[in-house]
N, C-alpha and C positions, 0 to 999 in steps of 0.2 A: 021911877025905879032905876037904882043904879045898872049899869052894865057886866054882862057877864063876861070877865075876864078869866082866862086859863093861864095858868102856869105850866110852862114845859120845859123838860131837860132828859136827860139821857144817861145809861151808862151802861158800860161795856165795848167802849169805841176800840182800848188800846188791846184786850185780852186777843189772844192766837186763837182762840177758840169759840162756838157760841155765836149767839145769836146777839145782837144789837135791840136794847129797849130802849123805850120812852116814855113820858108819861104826863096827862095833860090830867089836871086839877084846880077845878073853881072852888073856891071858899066861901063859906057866908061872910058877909062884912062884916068888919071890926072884928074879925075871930081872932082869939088870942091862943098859944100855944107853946107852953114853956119848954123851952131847950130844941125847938124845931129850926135848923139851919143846914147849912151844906151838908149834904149826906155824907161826905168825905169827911167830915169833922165830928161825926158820931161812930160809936161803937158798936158792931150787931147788935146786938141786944137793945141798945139805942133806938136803931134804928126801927127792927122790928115790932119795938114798940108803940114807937111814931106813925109808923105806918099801918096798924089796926086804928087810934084816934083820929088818923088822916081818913079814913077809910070811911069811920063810921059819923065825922062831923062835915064832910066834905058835900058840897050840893050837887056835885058831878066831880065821876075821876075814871080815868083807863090808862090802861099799860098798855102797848102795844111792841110788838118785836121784828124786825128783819132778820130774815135766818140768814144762815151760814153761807148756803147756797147764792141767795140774794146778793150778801157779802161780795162776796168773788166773781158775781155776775155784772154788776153794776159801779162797785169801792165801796169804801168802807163813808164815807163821809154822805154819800148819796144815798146808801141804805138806813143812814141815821135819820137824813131826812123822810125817808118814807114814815119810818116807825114814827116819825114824830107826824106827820101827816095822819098814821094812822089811829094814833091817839085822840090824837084832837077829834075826829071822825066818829070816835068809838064814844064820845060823853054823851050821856043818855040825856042830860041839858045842855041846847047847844052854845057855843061860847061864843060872845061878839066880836073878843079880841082876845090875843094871843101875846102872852113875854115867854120872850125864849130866851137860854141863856145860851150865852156865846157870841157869837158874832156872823152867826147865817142865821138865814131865815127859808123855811121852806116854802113852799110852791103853795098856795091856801088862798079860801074863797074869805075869808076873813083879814080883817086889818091885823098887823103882826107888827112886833117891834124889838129886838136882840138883845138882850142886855149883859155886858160883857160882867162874868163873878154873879149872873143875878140867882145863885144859886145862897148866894151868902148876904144877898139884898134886900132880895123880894118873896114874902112868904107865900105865895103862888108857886114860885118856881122851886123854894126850899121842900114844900111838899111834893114835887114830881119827883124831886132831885129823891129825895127817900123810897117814894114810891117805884120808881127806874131800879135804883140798888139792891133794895131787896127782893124784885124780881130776877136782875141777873146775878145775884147771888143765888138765890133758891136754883136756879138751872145748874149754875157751876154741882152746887151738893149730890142736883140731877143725875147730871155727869158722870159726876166722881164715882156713882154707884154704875154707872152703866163701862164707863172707865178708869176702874180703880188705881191704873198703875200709871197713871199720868199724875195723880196728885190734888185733883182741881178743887177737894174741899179743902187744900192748903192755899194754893194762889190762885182760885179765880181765875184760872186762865190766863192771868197776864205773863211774860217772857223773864218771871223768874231762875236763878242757876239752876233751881230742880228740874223746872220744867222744861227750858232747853235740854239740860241733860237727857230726862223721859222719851223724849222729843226724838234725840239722835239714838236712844235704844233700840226705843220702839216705831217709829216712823209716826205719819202722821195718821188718828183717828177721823172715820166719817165728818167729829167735828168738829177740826181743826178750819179754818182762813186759811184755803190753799192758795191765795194770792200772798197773803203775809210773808216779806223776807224770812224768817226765820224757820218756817214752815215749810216754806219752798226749799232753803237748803236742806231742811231734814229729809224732806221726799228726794230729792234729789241726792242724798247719802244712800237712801235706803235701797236707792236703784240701781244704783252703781256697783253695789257691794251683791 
């Protein structure tokens, strides 16, 4: 029997706001799947779609998130790694081995191995890589209804002009990255004045 291998990657490292996903995903062999590549190269809708057939052809898949608090407790690149820890933990088959994209590897009871772009390589990782996106997109939409004046079903959270703007109006929301420079001066404006 071949080996079970997981795909893992991530997103939401660079956003002000929000929680940090991940997402570990075994395939059946030889699965084929048209237009499934870097999440960043697809369109919502794309995506969203990818990731109901990812969902429903996959032998094992989980999401997994580091919150905000985590965030700022521990970095931002350390909280990545949990959630990707906690992914892989979460596959209800468990995986033998591990390709992660980028260039760390986390802390894990299984063989692992990095693969720098393996989001645009390896159809393992291109299904996490969908499945991580439109999980932290679905929170941004979260957000946005919970904080409508910040904007975040426009940017996601990341440190666009509006959002900086939002930012230094209104100070920073319960979930903002109060370690993030830019967050920091907002809070720091807001106190001052």
């Amino acid at each position: 029997m071949k080996m079970l291998i997981c795909g893992v990657d991530e997103a939401g490292r660079g956003p002000l706001a929000g929680s940090v996903f991940a997402a570990a995903v075994i395939l059946p062999e030889n699965w084929v799947c048209e237009g499934l590549t870097d999440s960043k190269k697809l369109s919502p809708k794309k995506r969203e779609f990818l990731a109901e057939v990812i969902k429903l052809n996959a032998i094992s898949w989980c999401v997994a998130s580091a919150t905000v608090d985590e965030i700022d407790s521990i970095n931002i690149l350390q909280a990545t790694m949990l959630a990707m820890q906690r992914a892989i933990q979460g596959l209800s088959t468990p995986a033998e081995q591990a390709l992660i994209d980028g260039n760390r590897v986390p802390e894990l009871t299984i063989p692992a191995e990095c693969i720098v772009k393996g989001d645009a390589k390896v159809l393992q990782i291109s299904a996490a890589s969908v499945l991580a996106k439109v999980a932290k997109d679905a929170e941004a939409m979260e957000l946005d209804q919970l904080y409508p004046e910040y904007g975040f079903a426009l940017h996601k959270g990341y440190g666009t002009a509006l959002h900086l703007k939002q930012l230094k109006q209104y100070g920073a929301s319960p979930c903002h990255r109060k370690t993030f420079a830019p967050v920091r001066a907002a809070l720091m404006q807001t106190t001052l004045f």
